[in-house]
N, C-alpha and C positions, 0 to 999 in steps of 0.2 A: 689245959683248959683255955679257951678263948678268953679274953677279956674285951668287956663289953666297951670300954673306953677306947678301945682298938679304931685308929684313925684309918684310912686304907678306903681304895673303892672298891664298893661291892660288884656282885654279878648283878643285880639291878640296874645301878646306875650304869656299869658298861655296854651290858643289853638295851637298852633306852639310849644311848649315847648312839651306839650301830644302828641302830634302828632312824634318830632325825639324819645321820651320812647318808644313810640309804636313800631317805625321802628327799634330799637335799641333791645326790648325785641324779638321782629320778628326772626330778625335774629341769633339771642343768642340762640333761641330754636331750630331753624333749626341746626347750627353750633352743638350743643349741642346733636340733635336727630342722625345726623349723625357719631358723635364720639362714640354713643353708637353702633348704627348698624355695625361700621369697628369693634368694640370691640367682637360685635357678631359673626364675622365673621371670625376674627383671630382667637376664639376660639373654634369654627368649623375646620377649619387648622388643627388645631395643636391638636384636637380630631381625627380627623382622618387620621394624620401621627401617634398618637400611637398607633391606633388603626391598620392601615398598618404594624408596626414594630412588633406588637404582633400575628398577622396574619402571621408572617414572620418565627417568632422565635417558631410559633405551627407547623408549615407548615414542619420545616427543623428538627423537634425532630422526626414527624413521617414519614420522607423521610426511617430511618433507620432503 
């Protein structure tokens, strides 16, 4: 027979346990997928402000 005073975690609690991992892993990747695309995108920026600057600096050597 079981006994009721039986300390131990149940399938409840371990179900509910997996369950905020999941939601926790979720959103970790998203937060995570996002920091990479702004990363990609800053350095689209700032590829093609050098690349404007250097477009600038061809542009004004053969003005003359």
């Amino acid at each position: 027979m079981l006994n009721k005073n039986a300390k131990g975690i149940t399938l409840i609690a371990l179900v509910i346990t997996i369950i905020i991992l999941v939601i926790i892993t979720g959103v970790s990747l998203k937060v995570g997928s996002d920091l990479f695309s702004n990363a990609n995108l800053k350095t689209l920026d700032t590829n093609m402000l050098l690349i404007q600057a250097r477009v600038k600096v061809i542009s004004e050597k053969n003005r003359f």
